[in-house]
Steps between C-alpha positions, in 0.01 A plus 500: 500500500631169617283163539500388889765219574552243791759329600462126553697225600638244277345239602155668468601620203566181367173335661255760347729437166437131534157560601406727172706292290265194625201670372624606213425908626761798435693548825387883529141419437524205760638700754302775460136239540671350842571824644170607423312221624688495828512893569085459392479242756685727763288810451166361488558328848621801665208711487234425727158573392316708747169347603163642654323443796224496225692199287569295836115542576417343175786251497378370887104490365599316232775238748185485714279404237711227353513322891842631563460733786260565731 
């Protein structure tokens, strides 16, 4: 079986080398924190949490309780 490649541009190739050289990290292991971060940053915004009439009851007591609505 073969390890997933991607093809990059040279210049990004040579800023994430740069980059990883600059903190002293292996370029694989760099690359593969980055994408991480970012794709973990991508799917935890896309998925909007359902919410309750039962949570925005107790979310609007609580508003009204602190002075913020009426």
């Amino acid at each position: 079986m073969f390890d997933p490649k991607l093809k990059l541009t040279r210049d990004l190739f040579d800023k994430l080398t740069a980059a990883a050289a600059q903190l002293g990290a292996p370029l694989e292991e760099f690359c593969a924190k980055v994408l991480e971060r970012e794709a973990d940053k991508v799917l935890g915004s896309s998925g909007k949490k359902e919410v309750s009439e039962a949570d925005v009851a107790k979310i609007t007591s609580k508003l009204k309780g602190l002075g913020y609505l009426e």
